[in-house]
mmCIF file of the N, C-alpha and C atoms, coordinates in Angstrom:
data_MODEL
# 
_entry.id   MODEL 
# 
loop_
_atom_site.group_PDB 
_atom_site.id 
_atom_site.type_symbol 
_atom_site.label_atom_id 
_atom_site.label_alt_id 
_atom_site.label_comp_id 
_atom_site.label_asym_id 
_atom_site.label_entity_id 
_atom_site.label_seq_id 
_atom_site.pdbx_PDB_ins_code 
_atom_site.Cartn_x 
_atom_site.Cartn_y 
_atom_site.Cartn_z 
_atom_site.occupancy 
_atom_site.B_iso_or_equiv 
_atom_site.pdbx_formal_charge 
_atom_site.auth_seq_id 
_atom_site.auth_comp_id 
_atom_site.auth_asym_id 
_atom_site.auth_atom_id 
_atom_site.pdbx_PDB_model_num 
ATOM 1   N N  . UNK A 1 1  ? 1.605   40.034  -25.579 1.00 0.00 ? 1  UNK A N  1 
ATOM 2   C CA . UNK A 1 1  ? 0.479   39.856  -24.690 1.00 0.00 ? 1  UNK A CA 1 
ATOM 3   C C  . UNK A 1 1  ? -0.234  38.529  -24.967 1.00 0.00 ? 1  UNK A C  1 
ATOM 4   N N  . UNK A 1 2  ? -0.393  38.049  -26.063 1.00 0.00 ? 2  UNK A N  1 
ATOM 5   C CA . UNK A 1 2  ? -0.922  36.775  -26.329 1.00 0.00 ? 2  UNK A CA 1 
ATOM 6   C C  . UNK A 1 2  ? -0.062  35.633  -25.679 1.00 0.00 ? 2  UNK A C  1 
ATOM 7   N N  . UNK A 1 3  ? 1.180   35.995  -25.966 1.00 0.00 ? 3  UNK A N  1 
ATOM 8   C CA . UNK A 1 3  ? 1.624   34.628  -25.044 1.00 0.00 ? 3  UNK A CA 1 
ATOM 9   C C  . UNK A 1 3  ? 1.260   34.488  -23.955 1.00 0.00 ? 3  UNK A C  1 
ATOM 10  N N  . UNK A 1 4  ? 1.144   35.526  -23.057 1.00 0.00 ? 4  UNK A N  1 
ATOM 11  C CA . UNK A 1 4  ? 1.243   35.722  -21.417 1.00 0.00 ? 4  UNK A CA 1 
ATOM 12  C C  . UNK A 1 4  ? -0.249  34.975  -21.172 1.00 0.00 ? 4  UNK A C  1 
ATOM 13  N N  . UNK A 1 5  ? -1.734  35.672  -22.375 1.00 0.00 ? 5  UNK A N  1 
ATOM 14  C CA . UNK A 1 5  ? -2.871  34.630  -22.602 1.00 0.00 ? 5  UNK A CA 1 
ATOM 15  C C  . UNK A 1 5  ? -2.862  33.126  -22.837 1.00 0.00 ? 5  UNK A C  1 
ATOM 16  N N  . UNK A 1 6  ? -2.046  32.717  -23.317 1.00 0.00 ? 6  UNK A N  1 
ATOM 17  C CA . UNK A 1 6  ? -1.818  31.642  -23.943 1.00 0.00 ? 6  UNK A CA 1 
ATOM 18  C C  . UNK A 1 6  ? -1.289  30.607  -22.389 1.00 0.00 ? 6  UNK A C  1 
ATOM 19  N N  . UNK A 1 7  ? -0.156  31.090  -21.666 1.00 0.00 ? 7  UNK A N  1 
ATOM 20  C CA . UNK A 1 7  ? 0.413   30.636  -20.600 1.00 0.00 ? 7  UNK A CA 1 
ATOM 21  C C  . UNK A 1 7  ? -0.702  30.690  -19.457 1.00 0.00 ? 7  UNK A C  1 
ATOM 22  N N  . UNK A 1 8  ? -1.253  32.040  -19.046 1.00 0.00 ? 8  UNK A N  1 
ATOM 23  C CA . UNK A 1 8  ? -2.543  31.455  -18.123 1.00 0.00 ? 8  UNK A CA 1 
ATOM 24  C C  . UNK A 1 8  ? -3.202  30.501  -18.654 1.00 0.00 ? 8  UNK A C  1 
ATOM 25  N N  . UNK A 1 9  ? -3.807  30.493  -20.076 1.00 0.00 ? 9  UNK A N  1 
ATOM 26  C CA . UNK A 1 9  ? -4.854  29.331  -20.052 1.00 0.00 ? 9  UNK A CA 1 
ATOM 27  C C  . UNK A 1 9  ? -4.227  28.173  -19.886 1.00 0.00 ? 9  UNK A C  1 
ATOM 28  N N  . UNK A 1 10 ? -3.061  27.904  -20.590 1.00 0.00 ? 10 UNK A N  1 
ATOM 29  C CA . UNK A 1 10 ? -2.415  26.618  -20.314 1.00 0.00 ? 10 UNK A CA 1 
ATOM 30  C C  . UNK A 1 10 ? -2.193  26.286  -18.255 1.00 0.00 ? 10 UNK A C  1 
ATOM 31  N N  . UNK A 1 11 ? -2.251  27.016  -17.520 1.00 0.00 ? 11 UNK A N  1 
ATOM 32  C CA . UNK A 1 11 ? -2.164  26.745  -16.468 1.00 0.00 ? 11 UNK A CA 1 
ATOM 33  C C  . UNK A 1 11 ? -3.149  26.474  -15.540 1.00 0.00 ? 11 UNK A C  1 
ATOM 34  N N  . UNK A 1 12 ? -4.458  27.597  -15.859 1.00 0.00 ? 12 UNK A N  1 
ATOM 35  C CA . UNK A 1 12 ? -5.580  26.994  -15.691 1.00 0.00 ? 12 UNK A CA 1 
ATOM 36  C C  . UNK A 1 12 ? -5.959  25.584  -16.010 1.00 0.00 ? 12 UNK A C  1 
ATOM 37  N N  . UNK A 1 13 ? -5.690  25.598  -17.445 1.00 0.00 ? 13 UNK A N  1 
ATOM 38  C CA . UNK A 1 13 ? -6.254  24.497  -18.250 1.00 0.00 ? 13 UNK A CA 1 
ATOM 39  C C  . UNK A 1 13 ? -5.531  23.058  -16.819 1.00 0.00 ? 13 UNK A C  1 
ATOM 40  N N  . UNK A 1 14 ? -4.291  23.227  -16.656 1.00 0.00 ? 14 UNK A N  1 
ATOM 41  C CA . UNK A 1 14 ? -3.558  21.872  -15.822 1.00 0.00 ? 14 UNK A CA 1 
ATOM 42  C C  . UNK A 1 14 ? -3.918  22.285  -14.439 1.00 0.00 ? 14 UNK A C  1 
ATOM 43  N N  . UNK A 1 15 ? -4.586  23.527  -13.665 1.00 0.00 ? 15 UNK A N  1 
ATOM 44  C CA . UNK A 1 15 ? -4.787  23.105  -12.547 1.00 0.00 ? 15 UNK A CA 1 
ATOM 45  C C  . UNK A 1 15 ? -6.327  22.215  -12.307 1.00 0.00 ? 15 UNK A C  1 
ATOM 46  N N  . UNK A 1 16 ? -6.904  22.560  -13.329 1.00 0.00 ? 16 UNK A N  1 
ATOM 47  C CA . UNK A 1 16 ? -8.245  21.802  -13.652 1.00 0.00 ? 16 UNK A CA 1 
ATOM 48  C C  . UNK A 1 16 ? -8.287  20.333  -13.502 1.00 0.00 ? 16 UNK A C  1 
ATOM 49  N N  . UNK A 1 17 ? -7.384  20.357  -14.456 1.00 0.00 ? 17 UNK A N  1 
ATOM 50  C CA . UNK A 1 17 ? -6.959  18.723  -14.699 1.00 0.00 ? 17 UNK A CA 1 
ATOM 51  C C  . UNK A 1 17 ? -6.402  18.022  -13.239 1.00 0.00 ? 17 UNK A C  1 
ATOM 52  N N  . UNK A 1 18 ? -5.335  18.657  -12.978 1.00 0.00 ? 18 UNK A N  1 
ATOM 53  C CA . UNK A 1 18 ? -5.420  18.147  -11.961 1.00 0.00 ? 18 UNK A CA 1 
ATOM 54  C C  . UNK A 1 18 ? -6.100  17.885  -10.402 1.00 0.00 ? 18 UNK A C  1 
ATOM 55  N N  . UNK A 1 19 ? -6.898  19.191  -10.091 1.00 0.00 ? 19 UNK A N  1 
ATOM 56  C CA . UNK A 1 19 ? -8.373  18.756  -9.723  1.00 0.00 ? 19 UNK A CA 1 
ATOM 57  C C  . UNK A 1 19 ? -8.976  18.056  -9.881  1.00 0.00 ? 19 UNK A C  1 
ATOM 58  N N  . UNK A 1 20 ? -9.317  17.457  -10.888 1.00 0.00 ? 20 UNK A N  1 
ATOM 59  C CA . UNK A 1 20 ? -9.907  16.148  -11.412 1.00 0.00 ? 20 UNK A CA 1 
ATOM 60  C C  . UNK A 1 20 ? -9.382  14.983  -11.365 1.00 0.00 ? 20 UNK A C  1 
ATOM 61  N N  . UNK A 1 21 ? -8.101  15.151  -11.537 1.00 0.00 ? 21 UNK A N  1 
ATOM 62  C CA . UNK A 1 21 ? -7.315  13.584  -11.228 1.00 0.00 ? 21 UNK A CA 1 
ATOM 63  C C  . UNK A 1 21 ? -7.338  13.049  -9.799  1.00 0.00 ? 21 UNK A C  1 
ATOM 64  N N  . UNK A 1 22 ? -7.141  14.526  -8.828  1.00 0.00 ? 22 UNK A N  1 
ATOM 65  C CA . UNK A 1 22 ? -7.339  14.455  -7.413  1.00 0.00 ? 22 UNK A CA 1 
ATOM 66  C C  . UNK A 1 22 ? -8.828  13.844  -7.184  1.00 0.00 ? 22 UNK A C  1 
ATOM 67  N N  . UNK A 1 23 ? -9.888  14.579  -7.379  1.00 0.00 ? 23 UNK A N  1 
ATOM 68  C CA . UNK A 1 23 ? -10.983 14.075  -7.174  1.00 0.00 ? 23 UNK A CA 1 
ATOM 69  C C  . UNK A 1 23 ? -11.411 12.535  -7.461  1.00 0.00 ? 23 UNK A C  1 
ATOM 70  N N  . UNK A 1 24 ? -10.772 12.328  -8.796  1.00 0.00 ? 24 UNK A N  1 
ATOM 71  C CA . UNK A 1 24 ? -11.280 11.216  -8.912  1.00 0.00 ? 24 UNK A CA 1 
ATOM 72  C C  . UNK A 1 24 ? -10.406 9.821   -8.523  1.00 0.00 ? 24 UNK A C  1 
ATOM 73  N N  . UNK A 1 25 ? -9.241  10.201  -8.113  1.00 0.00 ? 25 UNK A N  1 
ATOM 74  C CA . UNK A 1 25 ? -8.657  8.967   -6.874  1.00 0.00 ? 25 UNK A CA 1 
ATOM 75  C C  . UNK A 1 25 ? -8.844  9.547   -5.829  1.00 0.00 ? 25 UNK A C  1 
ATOM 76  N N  . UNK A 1 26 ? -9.522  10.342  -4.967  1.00 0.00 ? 26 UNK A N  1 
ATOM 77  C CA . UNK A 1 26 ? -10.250 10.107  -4.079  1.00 0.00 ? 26 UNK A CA 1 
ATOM 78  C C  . UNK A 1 26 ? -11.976 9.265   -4.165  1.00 0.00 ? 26 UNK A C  1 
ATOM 79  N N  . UNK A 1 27 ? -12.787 9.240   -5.178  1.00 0.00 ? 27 UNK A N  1 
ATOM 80  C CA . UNK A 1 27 ? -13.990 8.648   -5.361  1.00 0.00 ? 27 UNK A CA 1 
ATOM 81  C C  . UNK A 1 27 ? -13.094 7.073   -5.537  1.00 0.00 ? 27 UNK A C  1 
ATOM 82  N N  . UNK A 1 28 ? -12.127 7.518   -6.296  1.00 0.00 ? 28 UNK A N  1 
ATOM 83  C CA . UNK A 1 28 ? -11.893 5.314   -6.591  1.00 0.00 ? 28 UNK A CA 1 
ATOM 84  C C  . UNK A 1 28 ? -11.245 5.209   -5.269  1.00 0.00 ? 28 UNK A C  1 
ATOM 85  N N  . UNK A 1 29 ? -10.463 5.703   -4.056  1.00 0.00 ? 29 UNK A N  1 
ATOM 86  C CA . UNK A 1 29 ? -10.354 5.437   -2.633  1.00 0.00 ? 29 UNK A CA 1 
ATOM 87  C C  . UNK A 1 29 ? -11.757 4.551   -1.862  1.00 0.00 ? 29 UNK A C  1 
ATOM 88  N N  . UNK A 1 30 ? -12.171 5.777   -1.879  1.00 0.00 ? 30 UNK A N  1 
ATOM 89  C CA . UNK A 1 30 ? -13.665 5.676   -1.387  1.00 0.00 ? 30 UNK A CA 1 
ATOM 90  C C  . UNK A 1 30 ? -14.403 4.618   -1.655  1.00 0.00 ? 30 UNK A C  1 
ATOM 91  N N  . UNK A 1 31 ? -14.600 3.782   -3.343  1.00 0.00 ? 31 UNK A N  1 
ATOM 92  C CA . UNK A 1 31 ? -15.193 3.085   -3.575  1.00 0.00 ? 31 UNK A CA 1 
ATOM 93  C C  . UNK A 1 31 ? -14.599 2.043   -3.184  1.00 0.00 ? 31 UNK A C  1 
ATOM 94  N N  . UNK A 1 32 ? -12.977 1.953   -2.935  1.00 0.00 ? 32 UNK A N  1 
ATOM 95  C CA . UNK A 1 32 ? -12.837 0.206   -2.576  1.00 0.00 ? 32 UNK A CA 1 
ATOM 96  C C  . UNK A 1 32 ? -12.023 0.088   -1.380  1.00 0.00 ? 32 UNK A C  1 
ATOM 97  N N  . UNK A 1 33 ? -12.186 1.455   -0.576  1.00 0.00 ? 33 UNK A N  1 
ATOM 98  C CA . UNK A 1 33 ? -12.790 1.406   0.899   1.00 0.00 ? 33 UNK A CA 1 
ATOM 99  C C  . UNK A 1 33 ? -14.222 0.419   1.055   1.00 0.00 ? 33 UNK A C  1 
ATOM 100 N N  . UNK A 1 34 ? -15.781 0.764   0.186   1.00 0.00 ? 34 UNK A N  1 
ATOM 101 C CA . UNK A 1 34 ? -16.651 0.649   0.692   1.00 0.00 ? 34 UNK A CA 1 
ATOM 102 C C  . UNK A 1 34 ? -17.014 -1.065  -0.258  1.00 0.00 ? 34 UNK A C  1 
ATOM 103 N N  . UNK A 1 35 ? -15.836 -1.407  -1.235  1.00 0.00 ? 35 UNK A N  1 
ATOM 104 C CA . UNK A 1 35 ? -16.260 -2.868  -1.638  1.00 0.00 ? 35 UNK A CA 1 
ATOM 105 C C  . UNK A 1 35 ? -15.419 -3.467  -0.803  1.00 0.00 ? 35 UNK A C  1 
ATOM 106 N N  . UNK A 1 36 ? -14.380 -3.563  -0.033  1.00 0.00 ? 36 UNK A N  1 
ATOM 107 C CA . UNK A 1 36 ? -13.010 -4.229  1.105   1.00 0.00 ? 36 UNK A CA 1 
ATOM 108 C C  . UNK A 1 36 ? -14.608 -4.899  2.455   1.00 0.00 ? 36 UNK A C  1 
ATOM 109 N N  . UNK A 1 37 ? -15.106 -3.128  3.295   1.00 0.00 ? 37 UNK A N  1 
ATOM 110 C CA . UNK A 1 37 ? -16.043 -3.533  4.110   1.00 0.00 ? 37 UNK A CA 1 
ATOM 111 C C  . UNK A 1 37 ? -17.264 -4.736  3.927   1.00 0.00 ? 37 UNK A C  1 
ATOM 112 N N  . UNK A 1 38 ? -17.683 -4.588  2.150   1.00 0.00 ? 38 UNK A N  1 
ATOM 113 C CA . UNK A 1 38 ? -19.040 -5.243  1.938   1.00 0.00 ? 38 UNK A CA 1 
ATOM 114 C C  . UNK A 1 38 ? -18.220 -6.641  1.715   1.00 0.00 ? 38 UNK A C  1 
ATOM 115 N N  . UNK A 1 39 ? -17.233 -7.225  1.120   1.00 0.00 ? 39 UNK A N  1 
ATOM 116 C CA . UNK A 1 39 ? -16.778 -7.985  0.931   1.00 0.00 ? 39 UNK A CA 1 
ATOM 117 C C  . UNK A 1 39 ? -15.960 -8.702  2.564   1.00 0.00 ? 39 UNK A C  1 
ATOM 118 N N  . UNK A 1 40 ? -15.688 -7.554  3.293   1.00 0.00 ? 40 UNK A N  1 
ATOM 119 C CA . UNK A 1 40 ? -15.531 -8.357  4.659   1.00 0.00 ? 40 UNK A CA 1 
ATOM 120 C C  . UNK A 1 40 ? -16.783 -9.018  5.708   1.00 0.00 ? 40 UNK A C  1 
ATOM 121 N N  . UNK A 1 41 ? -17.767 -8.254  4.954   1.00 0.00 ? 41 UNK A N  1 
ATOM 122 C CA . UNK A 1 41 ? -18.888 -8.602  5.848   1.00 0.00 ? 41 UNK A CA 1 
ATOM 123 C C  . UNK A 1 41 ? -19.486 -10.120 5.169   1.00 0.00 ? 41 UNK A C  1 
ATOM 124 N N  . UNK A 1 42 ? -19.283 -10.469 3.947   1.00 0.00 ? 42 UNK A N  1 
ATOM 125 C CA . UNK A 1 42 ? -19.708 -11.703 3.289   1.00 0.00 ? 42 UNK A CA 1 
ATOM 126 C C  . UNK A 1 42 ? -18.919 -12.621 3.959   1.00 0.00 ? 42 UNK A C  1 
ATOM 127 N N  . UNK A 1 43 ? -17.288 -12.222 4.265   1.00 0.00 ? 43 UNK A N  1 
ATOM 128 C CA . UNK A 1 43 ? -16.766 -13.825 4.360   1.00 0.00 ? 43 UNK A CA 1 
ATOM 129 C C  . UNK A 1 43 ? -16.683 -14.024 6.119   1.00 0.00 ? 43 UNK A C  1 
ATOM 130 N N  . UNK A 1 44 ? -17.930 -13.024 6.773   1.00 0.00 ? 44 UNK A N  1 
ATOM 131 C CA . UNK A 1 44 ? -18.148 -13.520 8.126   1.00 0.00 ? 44 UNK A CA 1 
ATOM 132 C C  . UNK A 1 44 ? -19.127 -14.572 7.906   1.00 0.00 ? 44 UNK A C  1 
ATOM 133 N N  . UNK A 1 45 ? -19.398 -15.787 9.098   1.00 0.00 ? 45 UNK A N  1 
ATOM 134 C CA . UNK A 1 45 ? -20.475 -16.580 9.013   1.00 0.00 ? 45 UNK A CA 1 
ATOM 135 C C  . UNK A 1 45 ? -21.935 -16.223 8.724   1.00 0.00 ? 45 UNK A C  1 
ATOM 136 N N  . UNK A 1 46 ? -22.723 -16.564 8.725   1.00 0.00 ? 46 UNK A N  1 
ATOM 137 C CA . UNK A 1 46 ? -24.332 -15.846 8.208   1.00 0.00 ? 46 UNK A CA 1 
ATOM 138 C C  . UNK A 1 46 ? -24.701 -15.092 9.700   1.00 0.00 ? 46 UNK A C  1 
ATOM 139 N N  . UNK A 1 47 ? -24.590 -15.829 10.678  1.00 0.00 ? 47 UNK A N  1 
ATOM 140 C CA . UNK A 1 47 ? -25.024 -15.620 11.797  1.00 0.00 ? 47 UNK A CA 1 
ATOM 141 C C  . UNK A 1 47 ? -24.604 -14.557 12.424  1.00 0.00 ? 47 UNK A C  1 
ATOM 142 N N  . UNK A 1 48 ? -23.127 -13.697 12.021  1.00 0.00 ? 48 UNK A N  1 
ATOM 143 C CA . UNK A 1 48 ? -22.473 -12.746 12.388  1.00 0.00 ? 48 UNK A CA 1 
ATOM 144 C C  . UNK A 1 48 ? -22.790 -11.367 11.407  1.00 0.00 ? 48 UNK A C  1 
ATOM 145 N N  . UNK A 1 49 ? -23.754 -11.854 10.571  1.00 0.00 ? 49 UNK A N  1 
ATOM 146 C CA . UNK A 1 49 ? -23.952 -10.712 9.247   1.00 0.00 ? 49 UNK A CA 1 
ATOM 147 C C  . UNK A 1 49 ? -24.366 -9.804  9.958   1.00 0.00 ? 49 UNK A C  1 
ATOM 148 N N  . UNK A 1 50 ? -24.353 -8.571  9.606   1.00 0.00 ? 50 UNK A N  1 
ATOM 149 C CA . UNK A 1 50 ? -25.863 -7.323  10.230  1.00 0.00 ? 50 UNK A CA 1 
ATOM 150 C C  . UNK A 1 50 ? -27.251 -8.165  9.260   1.00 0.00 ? 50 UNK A C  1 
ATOM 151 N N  . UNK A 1 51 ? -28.169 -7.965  10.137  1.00 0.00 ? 51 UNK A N  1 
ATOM 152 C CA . UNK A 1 51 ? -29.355 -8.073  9.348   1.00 0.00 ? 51 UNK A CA 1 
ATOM 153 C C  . UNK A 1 51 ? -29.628 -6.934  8.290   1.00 0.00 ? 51 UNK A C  1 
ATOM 154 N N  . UNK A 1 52 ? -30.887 -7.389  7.327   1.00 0.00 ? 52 UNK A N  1 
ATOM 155 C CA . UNK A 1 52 ? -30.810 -6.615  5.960   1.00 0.00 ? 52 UNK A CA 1 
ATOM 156 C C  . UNK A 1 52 ? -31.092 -5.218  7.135   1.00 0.00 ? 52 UNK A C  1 
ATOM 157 N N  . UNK A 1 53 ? -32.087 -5.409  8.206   1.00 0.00 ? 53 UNK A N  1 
ATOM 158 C CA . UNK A 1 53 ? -32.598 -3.894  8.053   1.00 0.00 ? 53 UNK A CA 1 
ATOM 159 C C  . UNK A 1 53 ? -31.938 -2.847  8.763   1.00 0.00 ? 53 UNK A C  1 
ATOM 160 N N  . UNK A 1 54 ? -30.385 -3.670  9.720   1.00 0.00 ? 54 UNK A N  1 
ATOM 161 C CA . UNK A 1 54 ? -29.172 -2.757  10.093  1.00 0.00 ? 54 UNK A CA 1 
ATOM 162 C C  . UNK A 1 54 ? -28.361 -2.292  8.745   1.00 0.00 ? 54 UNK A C  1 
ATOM 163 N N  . UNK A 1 55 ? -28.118 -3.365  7.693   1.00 0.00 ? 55 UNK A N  1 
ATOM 164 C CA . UNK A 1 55 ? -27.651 -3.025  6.455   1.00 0.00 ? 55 UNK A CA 1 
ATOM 165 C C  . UNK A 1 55 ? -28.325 -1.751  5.967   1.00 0.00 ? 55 UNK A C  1 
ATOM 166 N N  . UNK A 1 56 ? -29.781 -1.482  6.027   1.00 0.00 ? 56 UNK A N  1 
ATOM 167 C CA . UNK A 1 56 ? -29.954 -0.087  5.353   1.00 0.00 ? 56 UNK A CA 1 
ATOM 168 C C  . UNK A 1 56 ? -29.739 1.124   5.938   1.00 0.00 ? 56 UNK A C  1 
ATOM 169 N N  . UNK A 1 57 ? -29.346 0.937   6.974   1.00 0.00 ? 57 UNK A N  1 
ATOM 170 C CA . UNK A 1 57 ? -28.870 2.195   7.492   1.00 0.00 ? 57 UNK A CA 1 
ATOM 171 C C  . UNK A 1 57 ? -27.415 2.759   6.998   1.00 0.00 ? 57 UNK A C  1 
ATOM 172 N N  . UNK A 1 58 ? -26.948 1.890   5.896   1.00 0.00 ? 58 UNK A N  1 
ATOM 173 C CA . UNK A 1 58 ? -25.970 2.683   5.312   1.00 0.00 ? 58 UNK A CA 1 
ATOM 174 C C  . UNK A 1 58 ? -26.314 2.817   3.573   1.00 0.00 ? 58 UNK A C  1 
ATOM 175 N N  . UNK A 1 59 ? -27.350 2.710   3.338   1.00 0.00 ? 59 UNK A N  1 
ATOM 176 C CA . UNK A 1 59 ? -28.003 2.997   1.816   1.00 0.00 ? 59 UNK A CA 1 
ATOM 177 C C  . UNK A 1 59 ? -28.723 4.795   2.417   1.00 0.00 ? 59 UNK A C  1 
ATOM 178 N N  . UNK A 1 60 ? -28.411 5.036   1.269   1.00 0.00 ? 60 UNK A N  1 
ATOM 179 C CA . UNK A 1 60 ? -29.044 6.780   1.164   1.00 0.00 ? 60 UNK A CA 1 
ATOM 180 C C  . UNK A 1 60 ? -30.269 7.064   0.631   1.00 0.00 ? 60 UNK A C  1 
# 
């Protein structure tokens, strides 16, 4: 019976993990999704920028 304990936790233990690996290349997706946009918006001319106070409509 201890092994059979031993084998769930070990499986738990890796679906965890891998939950987490998932999650967290989706947040590093996400983040350079959102540095690609801020960095495309710099190498437009000044005149084509959003102004700062269209820019805060994407701050939380």
């Amino acid at each position: 019976m201890r092994n059979d304990n031993l084998d769930l936790g070990a499986i738990i233990s890796d679906a965890y993990r891998q939950r987490n690996q998932l999650v967290g290349d989706m947040i590093a997706a996400g983040l350079q999704r959102t540095v690609a946009r801020i960095r495309a918006i710099f190498k437009k001319p000044a005149a084509s920028r959003p102004s700062p106070e269209a820019a805060q409509r994407f701050c939380w």
